[in-house]
FIGUVO-852115 format. One record per residue (C-alpha): residue number from 0; residue in one letter; y, z, x. Coordinates in nm, 2 decimals. Example, Ala and Ser with C-alpha at 12.3 -4.5 7.8 and 13.67 -1.06 7.14 Angstrom:
<pts>
{seq->0&type->A&py->-0.45&pz->0.78&px->1.23}
{seq->1&type->S&py->-0.11&pz->0.71&px->1.37}
</pts>
This chain:
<pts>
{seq->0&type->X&py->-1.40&pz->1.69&px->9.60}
{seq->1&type->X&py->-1.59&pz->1.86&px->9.87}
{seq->2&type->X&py->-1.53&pz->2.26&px->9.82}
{seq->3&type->X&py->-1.79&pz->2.39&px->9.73}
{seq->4&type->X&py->-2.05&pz->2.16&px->9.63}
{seq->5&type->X&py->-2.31&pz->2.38&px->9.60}
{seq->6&type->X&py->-2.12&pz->2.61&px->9.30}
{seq->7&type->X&py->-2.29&pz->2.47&px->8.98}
{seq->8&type->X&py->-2.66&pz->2.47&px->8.88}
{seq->9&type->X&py->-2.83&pz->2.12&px->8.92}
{seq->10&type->X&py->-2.84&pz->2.04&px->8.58}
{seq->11&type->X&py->-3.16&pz->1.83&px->8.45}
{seq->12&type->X&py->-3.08&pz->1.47&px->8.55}
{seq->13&type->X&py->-2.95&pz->1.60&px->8.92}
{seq->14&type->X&py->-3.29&pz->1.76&px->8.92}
{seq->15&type->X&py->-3.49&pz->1.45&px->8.85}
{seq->16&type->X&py->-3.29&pz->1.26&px->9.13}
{seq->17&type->X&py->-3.38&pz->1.53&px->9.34}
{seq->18&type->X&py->-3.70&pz->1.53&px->9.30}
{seq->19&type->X&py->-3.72&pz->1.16&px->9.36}
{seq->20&type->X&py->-3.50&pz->1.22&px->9.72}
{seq->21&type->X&py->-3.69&pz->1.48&px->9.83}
{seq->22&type->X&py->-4.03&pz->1.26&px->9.76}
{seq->23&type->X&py->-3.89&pz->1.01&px->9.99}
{seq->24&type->X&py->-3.74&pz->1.19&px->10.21}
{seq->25&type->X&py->-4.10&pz->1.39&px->10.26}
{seq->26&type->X&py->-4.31&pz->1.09&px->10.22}
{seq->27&type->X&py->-4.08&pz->0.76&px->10.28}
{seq->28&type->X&py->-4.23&pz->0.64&px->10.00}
{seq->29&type->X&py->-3.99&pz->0.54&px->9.67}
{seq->30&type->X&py->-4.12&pz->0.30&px->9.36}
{seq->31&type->X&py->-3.93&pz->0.09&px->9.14}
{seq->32&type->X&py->-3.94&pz->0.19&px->8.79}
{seq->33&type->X&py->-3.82&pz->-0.10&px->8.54}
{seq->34&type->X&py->-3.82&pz->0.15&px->8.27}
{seq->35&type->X&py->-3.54&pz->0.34&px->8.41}
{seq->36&type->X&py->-3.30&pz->0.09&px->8.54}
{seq->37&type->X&py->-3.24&pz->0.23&px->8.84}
{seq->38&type->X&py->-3.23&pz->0.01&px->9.21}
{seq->39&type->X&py->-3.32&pz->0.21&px->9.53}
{seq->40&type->X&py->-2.93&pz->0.27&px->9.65}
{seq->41&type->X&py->-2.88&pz->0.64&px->9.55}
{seq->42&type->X&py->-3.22&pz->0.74&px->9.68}
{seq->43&type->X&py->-3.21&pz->0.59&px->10.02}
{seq->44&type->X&py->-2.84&pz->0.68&px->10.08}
{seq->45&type->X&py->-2.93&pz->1.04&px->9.93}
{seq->46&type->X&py->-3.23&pz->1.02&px->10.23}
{seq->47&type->X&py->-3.02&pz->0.97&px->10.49}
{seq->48&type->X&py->-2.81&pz->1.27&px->10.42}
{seq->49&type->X&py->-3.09&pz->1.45&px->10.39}
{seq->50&type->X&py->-3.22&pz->1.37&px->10.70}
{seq->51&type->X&py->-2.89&pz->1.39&px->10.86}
{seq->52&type->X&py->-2.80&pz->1.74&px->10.72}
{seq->53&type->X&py->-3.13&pz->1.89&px->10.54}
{seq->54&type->X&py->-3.19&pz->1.96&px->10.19}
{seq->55&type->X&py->-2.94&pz->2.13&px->9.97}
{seq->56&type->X&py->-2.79&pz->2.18&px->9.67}
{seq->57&type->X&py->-2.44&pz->2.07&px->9.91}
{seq->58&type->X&py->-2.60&pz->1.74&px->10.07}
{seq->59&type->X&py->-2.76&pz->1.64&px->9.74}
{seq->60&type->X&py->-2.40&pz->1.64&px->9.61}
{seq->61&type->X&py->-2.26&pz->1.49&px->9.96}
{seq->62&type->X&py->-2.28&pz->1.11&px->9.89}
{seq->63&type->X&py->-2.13&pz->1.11&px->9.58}
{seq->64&type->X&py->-1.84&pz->1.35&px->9.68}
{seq->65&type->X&py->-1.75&pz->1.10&px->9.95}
{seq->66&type->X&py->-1.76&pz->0.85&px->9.76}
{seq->67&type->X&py->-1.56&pz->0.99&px->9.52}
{seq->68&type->X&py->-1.31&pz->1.09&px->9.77}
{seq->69&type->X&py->-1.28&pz->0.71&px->9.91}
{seq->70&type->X&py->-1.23&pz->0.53&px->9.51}
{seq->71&type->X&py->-0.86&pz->0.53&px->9.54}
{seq->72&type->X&py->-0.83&pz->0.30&px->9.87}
{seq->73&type->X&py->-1.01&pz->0.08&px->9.65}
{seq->74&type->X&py->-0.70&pz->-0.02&px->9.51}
{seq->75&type->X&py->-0.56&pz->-0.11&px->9.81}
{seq->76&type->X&py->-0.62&pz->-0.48&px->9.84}
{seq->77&type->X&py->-0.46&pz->-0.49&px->9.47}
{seq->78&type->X&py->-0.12&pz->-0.44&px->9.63}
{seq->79&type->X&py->0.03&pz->-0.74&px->9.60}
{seq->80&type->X&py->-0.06&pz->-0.74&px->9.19}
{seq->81&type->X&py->0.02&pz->-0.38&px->9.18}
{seq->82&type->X&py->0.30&pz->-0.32&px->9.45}
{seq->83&type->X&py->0.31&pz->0.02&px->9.64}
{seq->84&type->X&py->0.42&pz->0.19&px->9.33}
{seq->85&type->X&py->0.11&pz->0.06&px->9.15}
{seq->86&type->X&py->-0.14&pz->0.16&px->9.39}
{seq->87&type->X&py->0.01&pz->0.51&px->9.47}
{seq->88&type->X&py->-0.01&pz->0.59&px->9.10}
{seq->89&type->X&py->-0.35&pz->0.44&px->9.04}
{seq->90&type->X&py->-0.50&pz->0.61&px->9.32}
{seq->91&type->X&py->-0.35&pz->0.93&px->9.24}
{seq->92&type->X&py->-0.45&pz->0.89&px->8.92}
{seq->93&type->X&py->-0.82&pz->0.84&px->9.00}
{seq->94&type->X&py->-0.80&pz->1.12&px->9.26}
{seq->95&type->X&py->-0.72&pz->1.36&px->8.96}
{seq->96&type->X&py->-0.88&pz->1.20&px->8.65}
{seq->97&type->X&py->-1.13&pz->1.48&px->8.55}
{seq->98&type->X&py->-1.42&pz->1.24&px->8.50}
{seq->99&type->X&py->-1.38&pz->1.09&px->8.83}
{seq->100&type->X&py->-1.40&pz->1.45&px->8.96}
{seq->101&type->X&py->-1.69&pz->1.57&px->8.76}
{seq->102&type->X&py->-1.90&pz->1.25&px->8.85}
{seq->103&type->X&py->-1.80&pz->1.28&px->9.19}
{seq->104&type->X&py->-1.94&pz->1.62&px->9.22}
{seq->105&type->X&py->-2.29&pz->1.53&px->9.09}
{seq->106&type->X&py->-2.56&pz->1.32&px->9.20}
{seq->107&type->X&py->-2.62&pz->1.06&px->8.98}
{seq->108&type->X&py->-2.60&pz->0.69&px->8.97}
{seq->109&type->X&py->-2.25&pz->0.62&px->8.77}
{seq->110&type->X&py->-1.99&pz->0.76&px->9.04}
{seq->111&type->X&py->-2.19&pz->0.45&px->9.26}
{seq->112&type->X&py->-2.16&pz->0.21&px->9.00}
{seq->113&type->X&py->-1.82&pz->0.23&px->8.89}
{seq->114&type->X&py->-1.75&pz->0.27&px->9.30}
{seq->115&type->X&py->-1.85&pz->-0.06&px->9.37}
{seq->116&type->X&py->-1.77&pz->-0.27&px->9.02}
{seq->117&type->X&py->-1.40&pz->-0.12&px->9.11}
{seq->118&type->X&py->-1.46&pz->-0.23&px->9.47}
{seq->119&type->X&py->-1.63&pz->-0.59&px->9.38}
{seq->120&type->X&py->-1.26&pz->-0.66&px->9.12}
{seq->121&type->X&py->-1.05&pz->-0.53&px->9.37}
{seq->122&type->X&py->-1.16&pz->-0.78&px->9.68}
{seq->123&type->X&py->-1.22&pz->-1.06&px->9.42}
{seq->124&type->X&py->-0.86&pz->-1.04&px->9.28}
{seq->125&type->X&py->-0.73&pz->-1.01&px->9.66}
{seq->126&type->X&py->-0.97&pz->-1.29&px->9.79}
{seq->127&type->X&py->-0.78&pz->-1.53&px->9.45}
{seq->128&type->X&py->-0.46&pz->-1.41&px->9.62}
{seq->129&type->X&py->-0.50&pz->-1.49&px->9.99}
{seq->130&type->X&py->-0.82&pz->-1.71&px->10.01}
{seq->131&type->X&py->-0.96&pz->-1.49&px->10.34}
{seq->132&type->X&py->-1.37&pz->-1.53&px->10.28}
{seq->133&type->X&py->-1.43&pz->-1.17&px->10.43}
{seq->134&type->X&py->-1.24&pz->-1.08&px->10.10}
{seq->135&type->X&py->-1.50&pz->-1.30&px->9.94}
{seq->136&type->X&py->-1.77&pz->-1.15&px->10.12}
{seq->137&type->X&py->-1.68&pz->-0.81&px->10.04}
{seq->138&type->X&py->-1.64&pz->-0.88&px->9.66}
{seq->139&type->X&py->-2.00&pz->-1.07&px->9.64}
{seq->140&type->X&py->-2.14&pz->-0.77&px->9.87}
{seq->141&type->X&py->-1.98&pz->-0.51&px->9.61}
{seq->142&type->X&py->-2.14&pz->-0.67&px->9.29}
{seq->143&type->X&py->-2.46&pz->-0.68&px->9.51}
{seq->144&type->X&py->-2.44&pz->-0.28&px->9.58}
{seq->145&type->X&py->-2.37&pz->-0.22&px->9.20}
{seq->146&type->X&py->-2.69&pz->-0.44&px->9.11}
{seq->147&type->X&py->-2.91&pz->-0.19&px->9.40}
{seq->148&type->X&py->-2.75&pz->0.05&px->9.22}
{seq->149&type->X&py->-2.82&pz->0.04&px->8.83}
{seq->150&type->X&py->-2.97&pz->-0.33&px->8.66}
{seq->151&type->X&py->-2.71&pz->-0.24&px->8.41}
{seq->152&type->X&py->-2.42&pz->-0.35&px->8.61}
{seq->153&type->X&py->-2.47&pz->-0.70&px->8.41}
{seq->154&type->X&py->-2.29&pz->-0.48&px->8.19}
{seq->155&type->X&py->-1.96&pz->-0.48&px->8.41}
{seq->156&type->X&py->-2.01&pz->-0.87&px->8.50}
{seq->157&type->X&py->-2.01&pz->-0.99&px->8.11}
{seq->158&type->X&py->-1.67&pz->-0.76&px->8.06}
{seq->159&type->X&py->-1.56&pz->-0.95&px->8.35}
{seq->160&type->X&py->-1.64&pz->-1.27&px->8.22}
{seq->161&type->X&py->-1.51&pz->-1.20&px->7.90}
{seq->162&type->X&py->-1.23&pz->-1.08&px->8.03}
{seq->163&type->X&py->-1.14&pz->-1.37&px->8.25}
{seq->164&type->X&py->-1.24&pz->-1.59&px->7.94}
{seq->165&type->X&py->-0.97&pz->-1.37&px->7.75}
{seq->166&type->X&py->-0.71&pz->-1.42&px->8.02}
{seq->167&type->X&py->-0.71&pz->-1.81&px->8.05}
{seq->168&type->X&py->-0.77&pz->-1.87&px->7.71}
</pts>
């Protein structure tokens, strides 16, 4: 996930994310748009590796790769549901699924989305399981980083719904 960042153009919506980084990272100044549907996260974590490491095409890409590189431990706390076998194919899976890979090598808002819907079911199902409130805490902190990080992330909570709905039913 992290060789190489740097080896494909910034295609057009890297580029507007870019631009929006590099106008807070100049000015420390970013504005909510409700037309786009996009929450601050992205941009202020894409500042910090700016400021941390400079500009490039390599640190634009950073976040994202590292994120990336960190989805399949989110499968960890499913390891009583999905035993060892489970996990260790899952997270392989995820670690070589070509659209995880792609995504995670671009900067752009889904990676982050999916990163922390994954990470909000994952602690939710393991807080049902073992009734520890940090697991609680770190499912209700997930959904709360996928709402800073697109408003569409209602999206994932009525599949959710629907889906527990589905299941008891």
């Amino acid at each position: 996930r992290l060789w190489r960042l740097d080896l494909r153009p910034i295609h057009h919506d890297e580029g507007v994310v870019g631009w929006f980084l590099i106008q807070l990272f100049k000015e420390g100044k970013w504005t909510y748009n409700p037309e786009n549907y996009h929450g601050p996260f992205l941009y202020y974590l894409g500042a910090l590796v700016f400021y941390l490491l400079g500009l490039s095409d390599t640190t634009l890409r950073l976040a994202p790769a590292l994120f990336g590189t960190a989805m399949p431990a989110l499968l960890w706390p499913l390891r009583r549901r999905l035993g060892a076998v489970g996990v260790g194919v899952g997270g392989a899976l995820i670690a070589v699924s070509p659209g995880f890979s792609y995504f995670s090598r671009q900067a752009g808002f889904e990676l982050y989305l999916v990163f922390f819907t994954l990470a909000a079911a994952a602690f939710g199902v393991a807080f049902l399981d073992e009734r520890r409130p940090p697991l609680l805490m770190a499912a209700v902190g997930s959904l709360a980083l996928a709402f800073t990080v697109k408003e569409t992330a209602i999206v994932a909570v009525a599949a959710f719904a629907l889906g527990i709905a589905v299941a008891i039913a």
